[in-house]
C-alpha positions in Angstrom: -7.2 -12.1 -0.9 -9.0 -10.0 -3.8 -8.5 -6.8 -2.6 -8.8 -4.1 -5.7 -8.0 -0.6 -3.6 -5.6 0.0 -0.6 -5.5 2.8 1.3 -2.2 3.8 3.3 -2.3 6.4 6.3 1.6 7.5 6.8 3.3 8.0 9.6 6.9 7.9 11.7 6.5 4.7 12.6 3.4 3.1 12.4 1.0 3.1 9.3 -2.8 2.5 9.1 -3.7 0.3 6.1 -7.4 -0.2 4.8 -8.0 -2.7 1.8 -10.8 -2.8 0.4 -12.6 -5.2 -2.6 -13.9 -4.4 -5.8 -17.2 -3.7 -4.5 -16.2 -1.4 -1.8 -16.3 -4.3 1.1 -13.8 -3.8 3.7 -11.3 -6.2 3.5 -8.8 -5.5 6.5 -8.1 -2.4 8.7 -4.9 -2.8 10.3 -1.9 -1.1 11.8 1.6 -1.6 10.4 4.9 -1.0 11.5 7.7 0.0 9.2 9.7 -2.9 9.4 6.3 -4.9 8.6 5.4 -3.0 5.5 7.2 -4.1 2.2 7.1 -7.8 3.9 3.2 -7.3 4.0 2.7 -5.5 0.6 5.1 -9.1 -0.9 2.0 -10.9 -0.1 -0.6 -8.7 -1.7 -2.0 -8.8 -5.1 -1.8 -6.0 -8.2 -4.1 -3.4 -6.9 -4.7 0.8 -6.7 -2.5 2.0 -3.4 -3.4 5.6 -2.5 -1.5 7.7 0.1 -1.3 11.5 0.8 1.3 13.2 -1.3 4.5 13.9 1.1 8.4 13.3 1.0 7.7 9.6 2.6 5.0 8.9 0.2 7.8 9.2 -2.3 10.3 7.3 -0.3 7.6 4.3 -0.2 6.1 4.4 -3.7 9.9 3.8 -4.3 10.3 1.2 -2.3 7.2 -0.5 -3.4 7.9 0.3 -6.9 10.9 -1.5 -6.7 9.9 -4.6 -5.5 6.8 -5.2 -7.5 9.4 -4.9 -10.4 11.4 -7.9 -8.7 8.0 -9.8 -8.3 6.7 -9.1 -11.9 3.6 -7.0 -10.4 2.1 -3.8 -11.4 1.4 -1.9 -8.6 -0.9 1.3 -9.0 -0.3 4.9 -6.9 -2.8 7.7 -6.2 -2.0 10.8 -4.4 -4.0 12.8 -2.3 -2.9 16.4 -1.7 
């Protein structure tokens, strides 16, 4: 998958997730439960993640942050107020 730009909608428990390539080409649109997301973000390339800024956008970036430094990947965040 080349997907360049992802897109996360958060919620309690389910999240919506929009990837998208480097020409703007949707690339998937799909729901995700919590206990599905750092197992599907494992599988995804280096890319730009953007989510709104709020106290569980922080908890994730963490999380996601954390892992990619286990995998060896760099892992880009943009917040939207």
């Amino acid at each position: 998958m080349n997907v360049k730009t992802i897109g996360i909608d958060l919620a309690k428990e389910v999240f919506q997730v929009h990837g998208i390539d480097k020409h703007g080409k949707r690339l998937f649109n799909k729901q995700l439960k919590r206990a599905k997301m750092l197992s599907f973000f494992a599988n995804i390339p280096p890319c730009l993640i953007g989510m709104e800024a709020c106290a569980s956008a922080r908890f994730w970036v963490g999380k996601l942050m954390s892992m990619q430094k286990a995998q060896g990947k760099t892992l880009q965040f943009s917040w939207r107020d």
